[in-house]
N, C-alpha and C positions, 0 to 999 in steps of 0.2 A: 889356647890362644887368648881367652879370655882371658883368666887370672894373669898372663904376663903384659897383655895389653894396659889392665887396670892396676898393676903394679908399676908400669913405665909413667904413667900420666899421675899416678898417687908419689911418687920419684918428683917428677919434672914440679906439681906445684908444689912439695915442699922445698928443691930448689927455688923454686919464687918466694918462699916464705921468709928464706934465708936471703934473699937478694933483694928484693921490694923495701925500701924506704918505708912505706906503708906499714907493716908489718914490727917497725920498730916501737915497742908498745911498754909501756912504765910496766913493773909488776908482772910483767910477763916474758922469759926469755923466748928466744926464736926456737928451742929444744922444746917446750912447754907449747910452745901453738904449734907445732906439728905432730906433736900426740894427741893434744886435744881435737886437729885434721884427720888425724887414725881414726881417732873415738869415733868421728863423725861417719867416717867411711864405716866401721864396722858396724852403728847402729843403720847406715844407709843398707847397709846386707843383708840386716835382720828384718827389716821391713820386705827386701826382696823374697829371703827366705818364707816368714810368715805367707806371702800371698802367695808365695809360687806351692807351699806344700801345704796350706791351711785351710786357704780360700781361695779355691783353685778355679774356679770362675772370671776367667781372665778378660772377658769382654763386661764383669758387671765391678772390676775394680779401679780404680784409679792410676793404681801403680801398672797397668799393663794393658788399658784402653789409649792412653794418651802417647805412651810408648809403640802403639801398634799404629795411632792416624801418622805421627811423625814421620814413619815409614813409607808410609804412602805417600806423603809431603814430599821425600826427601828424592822417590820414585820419578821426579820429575826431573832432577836433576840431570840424569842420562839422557832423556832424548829433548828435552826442552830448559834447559837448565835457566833462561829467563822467567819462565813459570816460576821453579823452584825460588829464584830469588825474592819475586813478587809476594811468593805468600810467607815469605818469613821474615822479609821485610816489611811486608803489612801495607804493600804498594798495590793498590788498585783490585786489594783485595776481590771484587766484584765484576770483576770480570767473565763476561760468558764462557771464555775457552778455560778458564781455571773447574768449574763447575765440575766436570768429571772426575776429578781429583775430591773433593768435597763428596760426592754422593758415594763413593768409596769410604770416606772417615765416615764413623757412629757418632763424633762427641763433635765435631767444628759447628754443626747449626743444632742450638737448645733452644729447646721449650723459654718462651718468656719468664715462664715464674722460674726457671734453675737461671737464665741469663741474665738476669737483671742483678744480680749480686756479685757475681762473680764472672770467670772467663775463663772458660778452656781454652782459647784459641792459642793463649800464649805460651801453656805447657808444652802445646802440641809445636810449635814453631820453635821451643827451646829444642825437643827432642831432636827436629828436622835438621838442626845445627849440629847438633853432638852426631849425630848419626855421619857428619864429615868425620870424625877422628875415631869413632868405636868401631864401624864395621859391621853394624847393628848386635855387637853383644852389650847384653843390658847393663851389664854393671860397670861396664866405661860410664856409662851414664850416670850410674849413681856418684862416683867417683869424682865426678863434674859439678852434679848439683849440690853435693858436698862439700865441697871448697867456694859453692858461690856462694851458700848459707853459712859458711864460716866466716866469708869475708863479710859479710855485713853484720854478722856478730860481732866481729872484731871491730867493725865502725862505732859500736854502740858502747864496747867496752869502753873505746877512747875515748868518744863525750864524757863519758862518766867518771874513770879514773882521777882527774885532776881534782876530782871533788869529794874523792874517796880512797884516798891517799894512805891511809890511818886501818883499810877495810878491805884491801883488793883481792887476798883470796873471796871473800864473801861475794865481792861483783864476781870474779872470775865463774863463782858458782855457779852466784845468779843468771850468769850469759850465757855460759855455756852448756853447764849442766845439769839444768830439770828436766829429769828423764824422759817425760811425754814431747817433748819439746826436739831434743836430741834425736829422736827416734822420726817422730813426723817430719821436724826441719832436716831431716838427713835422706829421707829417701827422695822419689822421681816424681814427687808431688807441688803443687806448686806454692806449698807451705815454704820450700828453700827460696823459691822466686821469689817470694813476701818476705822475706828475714832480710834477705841479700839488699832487697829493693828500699826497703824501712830503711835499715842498718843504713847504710853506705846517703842514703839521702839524706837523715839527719847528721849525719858524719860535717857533709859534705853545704849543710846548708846551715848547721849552728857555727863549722866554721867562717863560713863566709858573712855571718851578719856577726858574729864576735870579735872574730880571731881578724880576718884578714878579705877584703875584699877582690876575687881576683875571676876572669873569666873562666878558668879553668874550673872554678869551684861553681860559677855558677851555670856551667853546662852540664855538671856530673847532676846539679840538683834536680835540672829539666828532665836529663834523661831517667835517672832514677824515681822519679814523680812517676812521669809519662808509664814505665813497668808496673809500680807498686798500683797505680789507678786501671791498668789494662789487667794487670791481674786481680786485685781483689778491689774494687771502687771503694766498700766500706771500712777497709783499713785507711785508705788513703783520707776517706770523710773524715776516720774519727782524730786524724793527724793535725787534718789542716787546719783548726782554728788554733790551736798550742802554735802553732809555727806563725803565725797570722800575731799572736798572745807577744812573741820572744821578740818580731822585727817590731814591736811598737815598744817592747819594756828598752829595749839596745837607744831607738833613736830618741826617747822621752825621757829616759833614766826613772820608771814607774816605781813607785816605794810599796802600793798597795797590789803587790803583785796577784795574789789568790782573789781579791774583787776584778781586778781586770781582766781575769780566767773566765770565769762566773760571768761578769758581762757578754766578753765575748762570745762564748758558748751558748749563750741564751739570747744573744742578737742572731748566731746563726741559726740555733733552733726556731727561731720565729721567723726569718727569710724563708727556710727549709718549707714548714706548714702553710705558708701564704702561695710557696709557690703558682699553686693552680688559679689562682686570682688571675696571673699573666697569661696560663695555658693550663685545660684542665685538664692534660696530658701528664702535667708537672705535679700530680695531687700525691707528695711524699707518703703520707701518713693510710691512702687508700690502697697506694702501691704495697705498702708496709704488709696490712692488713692483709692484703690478697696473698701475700709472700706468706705469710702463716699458717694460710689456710692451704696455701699448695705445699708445701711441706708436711703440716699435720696429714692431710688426705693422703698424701704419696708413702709417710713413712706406715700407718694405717694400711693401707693396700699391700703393701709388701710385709706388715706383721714385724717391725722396727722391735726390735727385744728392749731395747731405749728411750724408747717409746713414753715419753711422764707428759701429766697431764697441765697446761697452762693456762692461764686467762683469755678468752677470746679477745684478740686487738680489734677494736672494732675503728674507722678511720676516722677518729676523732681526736682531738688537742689530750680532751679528760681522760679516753679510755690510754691513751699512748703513757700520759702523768700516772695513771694508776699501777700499768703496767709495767712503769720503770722499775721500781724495786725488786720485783720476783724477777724480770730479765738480766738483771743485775748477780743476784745471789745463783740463781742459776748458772752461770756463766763463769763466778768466781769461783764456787763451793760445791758444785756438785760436779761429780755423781761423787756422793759419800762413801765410806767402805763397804757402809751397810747394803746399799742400793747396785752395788758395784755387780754385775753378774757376768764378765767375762775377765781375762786376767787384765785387757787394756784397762778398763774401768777400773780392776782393781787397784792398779799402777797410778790411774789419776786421783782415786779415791784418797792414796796413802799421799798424793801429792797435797790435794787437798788441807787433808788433815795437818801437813806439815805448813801450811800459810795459814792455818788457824793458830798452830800453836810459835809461830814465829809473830802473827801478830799480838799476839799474848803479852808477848817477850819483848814486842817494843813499845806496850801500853805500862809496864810493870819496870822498863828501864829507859823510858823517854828520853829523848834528847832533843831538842827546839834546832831546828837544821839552821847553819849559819847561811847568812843572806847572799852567799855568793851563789849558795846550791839551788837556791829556791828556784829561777828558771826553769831550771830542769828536774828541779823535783814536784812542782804544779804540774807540769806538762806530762809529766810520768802518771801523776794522778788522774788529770783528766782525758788522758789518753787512754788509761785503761779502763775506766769508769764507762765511756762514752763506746770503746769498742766492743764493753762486754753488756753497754745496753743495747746495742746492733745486732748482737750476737743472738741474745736471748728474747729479744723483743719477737723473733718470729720462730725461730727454731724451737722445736716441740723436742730435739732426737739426742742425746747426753752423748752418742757415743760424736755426732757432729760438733755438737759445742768443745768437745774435747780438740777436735780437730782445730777448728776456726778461732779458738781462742789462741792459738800459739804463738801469734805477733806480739801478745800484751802479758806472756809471762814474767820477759825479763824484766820487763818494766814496775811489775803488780810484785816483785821481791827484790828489785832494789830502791822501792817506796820506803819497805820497814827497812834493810840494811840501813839508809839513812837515817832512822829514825830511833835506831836504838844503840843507846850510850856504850858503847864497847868495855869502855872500863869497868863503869858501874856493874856490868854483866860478868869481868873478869873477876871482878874483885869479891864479889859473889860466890862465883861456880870457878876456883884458880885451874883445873882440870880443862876447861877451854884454852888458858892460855896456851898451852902447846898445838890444838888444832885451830886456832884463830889467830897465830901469829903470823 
């Protein structure tokens, strides 16, 4: 029942694919984004597979703790189904008579140091929803979070396309297929909610301050904000001054675009550290600090095989300055092949090494991006820059950085796609012209 339920619903959204307006994408036919929806779905089964026969510890994984509180979520719908609504609509969450429902889930109430970055609650309220259409077999589910990581991929390729005209299997690569990326954004993690939530926001918010101003565009923005900040806050931080950066360059027509990145980002960096002036609740950089140490101790205590050694963040302006740069390299670069010691690591490793050697290749065949890209090619910059000092500023664990960087791949390889001269690289190496045509 399973495999044909997950083959009715893998049916039904490539009809949407083929039917949706949306969907109609330069560079990409409608035959072409439904394989690439397959892709998704098969690496969303490999993830299933891997945990259900690998790491078989189904209450310490992600893929089957959050899939198991949903359950119980969804539990309420038979004899209280106002309950049910309440917690997946996220209404009055705190209510006493919800509570028994709660002391049932493992993952709804975190430890402050795992809650402050992130959020389970939202995976768990995805699953509570899909659990209407699957019947509780798992891999409807995946099937679901698959196309919702697709479609926000598919947002990101459209920003970009218009400016990469000349290049679009290369974006098509870069969005869709970095293996770590494919594999984590596809299974029942809330790395899909992040792609879906990014993707589909900026879609929907570079339209509205470019293309066209209309309500509909600016309620998809709120809504999709409101997801991508409920599910990962520090994705959403490291968005929001680039977006802040694009509604001042639109309504000023700004020529020094990369200074007024730079400002901004360091007008909000300095809000950020003052905070606790106001409230010393609000103290970012002690918060930070503490979140480093609970993560080093926790992966320590449980004997993290990923375990590498970092700077201690101490909650200061200096020690935060100092430690930008290793949180940075860490983030983008690691875990090397060399360092690599299970096959996932090895897989990012070879990822790795292949952003070194493409940045290589766009230092060695430069191209000066024309002024129309630049918006969005600053924004690419210092969104990936700023998410992968977030990343690495406290996480100590290579196999997590692997995970949490997944929002800023596409973005961190279609930096150099823009930045290296196509031609000069054909006209070089003629042997590409046939795979980069």
């Amino acid at each position: 029942m399973e495999i044909i339920l997950s083959l009715l619903y893998t049916a039904l959204f490539i009809i949407l694919i083929y039917k949706i307006n949306f969907f109609e994408v330069d560079g990409l036919s409608r035959k072409t984004l439904s394989a690439l929806f397959i892709l998704k779905i098969i690496f969303g089964l490999a993830v299933w597979f891997v945990y259900t026969f690998y790491y078989t510890d189904r209450s310490a994984n992600d893929v089957f703790k959050f899939f198991d509180d949903g359950a119980i979520m969804f539990s309420a719908i038979y004899q209280h189904p106002m309950h049910y609504l309440q917690m997946v609509l996220g209404i009055d969450t705190n209510a006493p008579y919800l509570e028994p429902y709660y002391k049932k889930m493992a993952n709804w109430y975190k430890p402050w140091a795992a809650a402050t970055y992130h959020n389970n609650r939202i995976i768990i309220q995805f699953n509570a929803i899909v659990y209407l259409f699957s019947f509780g077999y798992y891999n409807v589910h995946t099937v679901f979070m698959s196309f919702l990581s697709f479609v926000g991929l598919t947002g990101i390729y459209k920003i970009f396309i218009p400016l990469l005209k000349d290049k679009k299997r290369e974006l098509a690569i870069a969005v869709f297929l970095i293996p770590s990326a494919l594999f984590w954004g596809s299974g029942v993690l809330k790395e899909g909610i992040t792609l879906f939530s990014l993707g589909m926001m900026l879609f929907f918010f570079y339209q509205y301050v470019f293309i066209q101003k209309t309500l509909k565009y600016l309620v998809w923005i709120i809504f999709t904000a409101l997801i991508l900040a409920f599910t990962k806050i520090y994705v959403f931080v490291a968005i929001f001054p680039s977006l802040v950066a694009l509604v001042i360059i639109k309504k000023f027509n700004i020529k020094r675009m990369f200074i007024l990145f730079l400002l901004i980002h360091l007008l909000f960096f300095f809000i950020s550290v003052n905070l606790y002036q106001l409230n010393p609740e609000w103290d970012i950089l002690k918060t930070l600090s503490h979140k480093q140490w609970s993560l080093t101790t926790i992966a320590e205590d449980q004997n993290a095989g990923s375990l590498i050694t970092t700077k201690v963040l101490e909650s200061t302006t200096i020690s935060f300055i100092k430690n930008a740069p290793e949180a940075i390299i860490n983030t983008l670069f690691r875990p090397t092949i060399v360092e690599s010691k299970t096959l996932f690591m090895f897989v990012s490793g070879l990822e790795n090494l292949f952003f070194v050697i493409v940045i290589l290749i766009s230092l060695f065949f430069l191209k000066i991006p024309p002024k129309k890209s630049l918006p969005l090619f600053f924004t690419s910059i210092f969104f990936v820059i700023t998410l992968a000092l977030l990343i690495g500023i406290v996480n100590p664990v290579l196999g997590s950085i692997v995970r949490f960087r997944i929002p800023l791949l596409p973005f961190f390889a279609i930096i150099f796609i823009v930045l290296i001269d196509k031609q000069k690289l054909v006209i070089k190496f003629p042997f590409l012209q046939t795979i980069l045509k």
